[in-house]
NUPA-722697 format. One record per atom (N, C-alpha, C): residue number from 1; residue in one letter; atom name; x, y, z. Coordinates in Angstrom, 3 decimals, decimal comma, padded with zeros to 6 digits, m for minus. Layout:
<nodes>
+-----+--------+-------+----------+----------+----------+
| num | residu | atome |        u |        v |        w |
+-----+--------+-------+----------+----------+----------+
| NUM |      a |    CA |        X |        Y |        Z |
...
+-----+--------+-------+----------+----------+----------+
</nodes>
This chain:
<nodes>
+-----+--------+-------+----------+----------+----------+
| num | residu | atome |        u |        v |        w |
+-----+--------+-------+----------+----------+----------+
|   1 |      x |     N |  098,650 |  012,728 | m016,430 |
|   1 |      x |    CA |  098,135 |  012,368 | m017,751 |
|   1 |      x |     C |  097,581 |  013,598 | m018,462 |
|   2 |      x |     N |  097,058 |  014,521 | m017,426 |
|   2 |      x |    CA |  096,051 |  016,129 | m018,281 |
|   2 |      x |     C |  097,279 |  016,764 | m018,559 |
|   3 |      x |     N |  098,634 |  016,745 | m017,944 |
|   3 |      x |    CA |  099,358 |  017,604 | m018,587 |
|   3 |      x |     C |  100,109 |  016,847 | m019,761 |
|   4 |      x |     N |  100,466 |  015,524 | m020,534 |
|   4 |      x |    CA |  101,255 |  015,177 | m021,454 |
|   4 |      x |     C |  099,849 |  015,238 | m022,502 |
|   5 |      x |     N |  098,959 |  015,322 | m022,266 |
|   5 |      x |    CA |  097,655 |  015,309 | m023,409 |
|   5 |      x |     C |  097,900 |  016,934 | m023,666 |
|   6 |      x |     N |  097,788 |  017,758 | m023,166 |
|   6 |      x |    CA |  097,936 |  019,429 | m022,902 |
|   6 |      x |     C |  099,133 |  020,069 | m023,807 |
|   7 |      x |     N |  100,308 |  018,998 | m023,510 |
|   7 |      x |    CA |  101,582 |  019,397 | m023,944 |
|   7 |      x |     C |  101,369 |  018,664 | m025,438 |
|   8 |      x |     N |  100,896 |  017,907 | m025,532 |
|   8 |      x |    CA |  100,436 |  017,388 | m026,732 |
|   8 |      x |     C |  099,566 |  017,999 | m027,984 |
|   9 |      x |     N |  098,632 |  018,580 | m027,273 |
|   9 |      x |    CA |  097,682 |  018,985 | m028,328 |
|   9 |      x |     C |  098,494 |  020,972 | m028,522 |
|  10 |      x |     N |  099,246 |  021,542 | m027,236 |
|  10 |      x |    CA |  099,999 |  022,592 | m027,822 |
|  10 |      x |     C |  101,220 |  022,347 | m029,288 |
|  11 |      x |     N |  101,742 |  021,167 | m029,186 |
|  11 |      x |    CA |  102,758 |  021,196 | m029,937 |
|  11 |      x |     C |  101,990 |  020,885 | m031,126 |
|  12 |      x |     N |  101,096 |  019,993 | m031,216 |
|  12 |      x |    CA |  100,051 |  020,013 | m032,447 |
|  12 |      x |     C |  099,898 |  021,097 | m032,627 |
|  13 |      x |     N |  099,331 |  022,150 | m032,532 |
|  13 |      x |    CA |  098,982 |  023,641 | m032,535 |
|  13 |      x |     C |  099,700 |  024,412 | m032,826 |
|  14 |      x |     N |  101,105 |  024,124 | m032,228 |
|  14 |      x |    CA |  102,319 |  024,681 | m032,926 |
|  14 |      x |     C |  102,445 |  024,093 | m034,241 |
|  15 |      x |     N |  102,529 |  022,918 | m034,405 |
|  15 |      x |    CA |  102,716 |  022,606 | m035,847 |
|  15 |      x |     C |  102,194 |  023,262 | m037,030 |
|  16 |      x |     N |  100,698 |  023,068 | m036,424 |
|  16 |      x |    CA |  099,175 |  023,747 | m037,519 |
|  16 |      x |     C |  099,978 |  024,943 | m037,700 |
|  17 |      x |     N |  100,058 |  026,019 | m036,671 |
|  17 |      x |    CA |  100,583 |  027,632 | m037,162 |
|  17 |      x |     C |  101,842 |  027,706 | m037,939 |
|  18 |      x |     N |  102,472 |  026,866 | m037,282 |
|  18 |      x |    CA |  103,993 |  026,759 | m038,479 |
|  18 |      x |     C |  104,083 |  026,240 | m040,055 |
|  19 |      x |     N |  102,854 |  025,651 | m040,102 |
|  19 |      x |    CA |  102,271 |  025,517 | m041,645 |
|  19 |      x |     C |  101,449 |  025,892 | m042,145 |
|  20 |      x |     N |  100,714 |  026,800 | m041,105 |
|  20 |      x |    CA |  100,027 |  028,125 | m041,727 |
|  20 |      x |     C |  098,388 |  027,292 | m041,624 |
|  21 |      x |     N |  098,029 |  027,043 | m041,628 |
|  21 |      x |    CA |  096,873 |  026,252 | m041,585 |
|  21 |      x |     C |  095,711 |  027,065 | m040,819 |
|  22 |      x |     N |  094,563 |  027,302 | m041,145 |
|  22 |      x |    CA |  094,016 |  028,250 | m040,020 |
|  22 |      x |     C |  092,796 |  027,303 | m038,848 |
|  23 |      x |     N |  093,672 |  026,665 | m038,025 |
|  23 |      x |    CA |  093,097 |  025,855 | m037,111 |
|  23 |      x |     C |  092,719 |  026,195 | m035,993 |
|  24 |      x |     N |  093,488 |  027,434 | m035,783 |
|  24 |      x |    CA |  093,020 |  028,589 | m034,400 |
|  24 |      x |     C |  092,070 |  029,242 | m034,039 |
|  25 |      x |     N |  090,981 |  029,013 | m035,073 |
|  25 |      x |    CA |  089,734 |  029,895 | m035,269 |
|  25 |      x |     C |  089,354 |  029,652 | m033,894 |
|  26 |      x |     N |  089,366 |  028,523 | m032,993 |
|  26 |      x |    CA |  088,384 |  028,364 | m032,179 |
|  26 |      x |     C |  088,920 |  028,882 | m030,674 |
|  27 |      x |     N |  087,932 |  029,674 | m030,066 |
|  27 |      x |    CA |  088,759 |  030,178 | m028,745 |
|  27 |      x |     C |  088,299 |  029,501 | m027,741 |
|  28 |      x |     N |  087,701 |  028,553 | m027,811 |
|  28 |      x |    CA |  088,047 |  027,206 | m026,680 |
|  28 |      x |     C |  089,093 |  026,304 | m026,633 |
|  29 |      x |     N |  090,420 |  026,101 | m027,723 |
|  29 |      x |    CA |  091,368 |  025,594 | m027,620 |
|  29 |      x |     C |  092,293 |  027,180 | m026,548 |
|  30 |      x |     N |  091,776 |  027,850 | m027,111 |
|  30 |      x |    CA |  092,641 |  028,599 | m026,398 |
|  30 |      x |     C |  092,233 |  029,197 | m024,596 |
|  31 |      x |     N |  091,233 |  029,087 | m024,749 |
|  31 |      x |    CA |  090,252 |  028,830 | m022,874 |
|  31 |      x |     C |  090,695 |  027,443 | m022,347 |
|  32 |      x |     N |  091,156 |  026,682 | m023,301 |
|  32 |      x |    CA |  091,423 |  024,748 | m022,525 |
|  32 |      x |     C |  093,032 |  024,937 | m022,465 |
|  33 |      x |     N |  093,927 |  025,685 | m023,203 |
|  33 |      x |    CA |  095,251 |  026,092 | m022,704 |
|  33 |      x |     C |  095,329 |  027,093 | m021,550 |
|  34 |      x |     N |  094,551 |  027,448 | m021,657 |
|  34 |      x |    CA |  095,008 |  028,991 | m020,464 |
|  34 |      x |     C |  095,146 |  028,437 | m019,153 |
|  35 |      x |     N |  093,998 |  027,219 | m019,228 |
|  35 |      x |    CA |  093,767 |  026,064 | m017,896 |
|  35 |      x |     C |  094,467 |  026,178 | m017,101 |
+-----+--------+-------+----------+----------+----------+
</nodes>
């Protein structure tokens, strides 16, 4: 289940950057991917 939520909230994330959106500010999405 932690990995289809994981794979989930990356492709969200992909989306945000592919429309430019600046949603990345935070570097705990990116400490909760590195997981």
């Amino acid at each position: 289940m932690q990995s289809y939520i994981c794979k989930t909230v990356k492709q969200i994330l992909r989306v945000a950057v592919s429309a430019g959106n600046p949603v990345l500010e935070s570097s705990d999405i990116f400490f909760f991917l590195s997981l």
